[in-house]
DOTILUM-485230 format. One record per residue (C-alpha): x, y, z. Coordinates in Angstrom, 1 decimal, padded with zeros to 4 digits, always signed. Each point is the difference from the previous one (the first is absolute). Layout:
N
<site east="X" north="Y" up="Z"/>
...
***
This chain:
131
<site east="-015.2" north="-004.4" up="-006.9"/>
<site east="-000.2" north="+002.1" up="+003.0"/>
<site east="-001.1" north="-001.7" up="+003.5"/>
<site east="-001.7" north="+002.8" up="+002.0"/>
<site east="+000.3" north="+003.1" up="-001.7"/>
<site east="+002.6" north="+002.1" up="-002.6"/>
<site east="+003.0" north="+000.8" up="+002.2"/>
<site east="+000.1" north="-002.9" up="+002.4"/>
<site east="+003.4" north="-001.0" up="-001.7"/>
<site east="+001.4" north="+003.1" up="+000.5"/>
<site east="-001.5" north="+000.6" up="+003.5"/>
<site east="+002.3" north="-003.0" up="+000.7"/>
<site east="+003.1" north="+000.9" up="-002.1"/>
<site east="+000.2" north="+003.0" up="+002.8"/>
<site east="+000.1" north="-002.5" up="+002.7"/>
<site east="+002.0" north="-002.0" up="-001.7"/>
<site east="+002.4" north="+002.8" up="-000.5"/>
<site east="-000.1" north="+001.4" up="+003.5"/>
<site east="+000.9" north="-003.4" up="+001.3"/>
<site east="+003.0" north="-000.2" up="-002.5"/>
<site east="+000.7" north="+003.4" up="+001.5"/>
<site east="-000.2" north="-001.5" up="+003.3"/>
<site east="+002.6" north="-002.8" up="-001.3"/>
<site east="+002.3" north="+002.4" up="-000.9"/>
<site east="-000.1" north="+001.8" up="+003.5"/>
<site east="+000.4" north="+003.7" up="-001.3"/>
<site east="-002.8" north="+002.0" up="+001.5"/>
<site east="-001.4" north="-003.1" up="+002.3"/>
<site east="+000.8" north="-003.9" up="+001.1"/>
<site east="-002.3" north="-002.9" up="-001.0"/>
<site east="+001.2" north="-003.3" up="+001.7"/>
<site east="+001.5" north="-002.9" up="-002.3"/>
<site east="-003.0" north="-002.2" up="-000.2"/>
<site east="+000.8" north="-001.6" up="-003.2"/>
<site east="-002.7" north="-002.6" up="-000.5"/>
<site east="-002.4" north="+003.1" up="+000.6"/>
<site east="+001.3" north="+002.3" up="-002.5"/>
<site east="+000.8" north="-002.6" up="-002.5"/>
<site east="-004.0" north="-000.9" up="+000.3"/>
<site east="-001.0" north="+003.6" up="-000.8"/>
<site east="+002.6" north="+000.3" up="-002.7"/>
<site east="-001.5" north="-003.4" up="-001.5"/>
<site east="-003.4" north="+001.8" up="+000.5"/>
<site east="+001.0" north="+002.7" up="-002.0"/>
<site east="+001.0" north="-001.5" up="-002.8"/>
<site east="-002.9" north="-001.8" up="-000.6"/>
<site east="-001.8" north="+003.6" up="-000.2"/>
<site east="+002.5" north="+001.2" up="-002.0"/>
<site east="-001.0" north="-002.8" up="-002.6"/>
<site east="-003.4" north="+000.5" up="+000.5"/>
<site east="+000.8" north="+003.9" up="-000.8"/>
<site east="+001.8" north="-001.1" up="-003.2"/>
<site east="-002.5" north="-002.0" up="-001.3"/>
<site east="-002.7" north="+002.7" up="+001.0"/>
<site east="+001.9" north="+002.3" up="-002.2"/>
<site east="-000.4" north="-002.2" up="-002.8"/>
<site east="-003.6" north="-000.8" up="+000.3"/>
<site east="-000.6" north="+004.0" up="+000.0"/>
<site east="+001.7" north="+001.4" up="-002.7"/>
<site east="-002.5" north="+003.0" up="+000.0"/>
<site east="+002.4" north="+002.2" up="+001.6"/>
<site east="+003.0" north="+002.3" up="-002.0"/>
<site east="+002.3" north="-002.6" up="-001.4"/>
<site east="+002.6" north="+001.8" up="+002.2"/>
<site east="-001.4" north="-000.5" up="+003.1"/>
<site east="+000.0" north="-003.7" up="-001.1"/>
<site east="+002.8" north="-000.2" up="-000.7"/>
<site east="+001.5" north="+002.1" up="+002.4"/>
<site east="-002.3" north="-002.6" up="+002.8"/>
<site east="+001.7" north="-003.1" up="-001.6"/>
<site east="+003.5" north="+000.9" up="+000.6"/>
<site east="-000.8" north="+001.5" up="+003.6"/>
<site east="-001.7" north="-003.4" up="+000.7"/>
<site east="+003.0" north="-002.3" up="-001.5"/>
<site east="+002.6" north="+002.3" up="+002.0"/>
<site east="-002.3" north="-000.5" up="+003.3"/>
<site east="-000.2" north="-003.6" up="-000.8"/>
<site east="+003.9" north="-000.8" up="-000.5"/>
<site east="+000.9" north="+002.0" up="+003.3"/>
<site east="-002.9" north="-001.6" up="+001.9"/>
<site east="+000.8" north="-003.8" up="-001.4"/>
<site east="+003.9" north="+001.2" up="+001.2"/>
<site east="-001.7" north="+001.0" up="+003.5"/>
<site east="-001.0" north="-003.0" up="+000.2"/>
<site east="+002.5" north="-002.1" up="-001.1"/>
<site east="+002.3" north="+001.8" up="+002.6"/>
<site east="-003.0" north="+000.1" up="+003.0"/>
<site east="-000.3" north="-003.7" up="-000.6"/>
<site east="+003.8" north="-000.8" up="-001.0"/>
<site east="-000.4" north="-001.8" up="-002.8"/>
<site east="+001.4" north="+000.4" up="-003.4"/>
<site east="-001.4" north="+001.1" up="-003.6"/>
<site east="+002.7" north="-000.4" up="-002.6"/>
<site east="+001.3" north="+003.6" up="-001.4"/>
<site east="-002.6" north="+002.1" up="+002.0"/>
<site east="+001.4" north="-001.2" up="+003.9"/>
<site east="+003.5" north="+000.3" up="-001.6"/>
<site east="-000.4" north="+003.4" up="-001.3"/>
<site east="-002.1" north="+001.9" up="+002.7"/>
<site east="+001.9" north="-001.7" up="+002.9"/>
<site east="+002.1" north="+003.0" up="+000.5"/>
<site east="-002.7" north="+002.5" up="-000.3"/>
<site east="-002.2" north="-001.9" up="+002.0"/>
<site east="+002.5" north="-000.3" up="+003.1"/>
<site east="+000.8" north="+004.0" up="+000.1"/>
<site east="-001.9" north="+002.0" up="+002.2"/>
<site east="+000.3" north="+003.2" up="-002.7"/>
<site east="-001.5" north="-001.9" up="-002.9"/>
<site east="-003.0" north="-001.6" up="+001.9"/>
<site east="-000.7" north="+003.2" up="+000.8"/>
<site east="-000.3" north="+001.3" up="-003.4"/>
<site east="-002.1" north="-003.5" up="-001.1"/>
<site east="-002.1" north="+001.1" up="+003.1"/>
<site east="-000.4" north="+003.3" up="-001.2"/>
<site east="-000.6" north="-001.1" up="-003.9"/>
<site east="-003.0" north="-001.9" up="+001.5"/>
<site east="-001.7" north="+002.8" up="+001.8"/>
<site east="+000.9" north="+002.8" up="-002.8"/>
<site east="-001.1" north="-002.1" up="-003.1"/>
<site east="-003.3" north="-001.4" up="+002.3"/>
<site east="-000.6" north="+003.4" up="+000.5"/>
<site east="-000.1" north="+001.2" up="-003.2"/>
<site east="-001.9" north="-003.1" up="-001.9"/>
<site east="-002.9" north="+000.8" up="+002.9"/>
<site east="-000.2" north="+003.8" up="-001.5"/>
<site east="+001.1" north="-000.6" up="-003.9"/>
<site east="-002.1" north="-003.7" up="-000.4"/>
<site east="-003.5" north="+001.9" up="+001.0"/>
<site east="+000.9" north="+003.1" up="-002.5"/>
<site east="-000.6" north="-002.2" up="-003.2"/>
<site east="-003.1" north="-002.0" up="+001.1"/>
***
């Protein structure tokens, strides 16, 4: 279920990207406030689970938009509960072990960064299509 309206989730996938962008220090700096950032990627994953179980309670749409919606929403969820992890140091067994190297190089938190705005992006055009 949604909270406010339709695209809130992806409203703040974008910010969530642009401050992964802002991690990575390509185009622009964010400081390293790690309790802050591991709070909004916690935040975001509880929307992301809210999205996934939205897509299941309206299976009106295309079946591949669905589907295509639950995948997006399990790939945002495993790099956001890896955000976290590494915002709030802490481990989570395979997924800290495995993302560690991606999540401490500037290039490829630039790409997740950019996955989360392109892919909000497009669910805030594609989703209201098949209303």
């Amino acid at each position: 279920m949604k909270l406010l309206f339709a695209t809130e989730d992806c409203l703040y996938m974008i910010l969530m990207g642009a401050i992964v962008i802002g991690l990575s220090g390509k185009y622009f700096k964010l400081p390293q406030l790690d309790m802050v950032w591991g709070a909004l990627f916690a935040i975001g994953i509880i929307l992301t689970l809210m999205d996934i179980f939205h897509t299941f309670t309206d299976l009106s749409r295309h079946p591949m938009v669905l589907i295509g919606a639950l995948f997006n929403n399990i790939i945002d969820g495993v790099l956001l509960a890896a955000l976290t992890a590494k915002s709030f140091n802490f481990t989570i067994p395979m997924l800290t072990q495995y993302a560690a190297p991606y999540l401490t190089n500037p290039v490829y938190l630039f790409y997740i960064g950019g996955f989360f705005v392109a892919t909000s992006m497009i669910w805030m055009v594609l989703w209201p299509m098949f209303d």
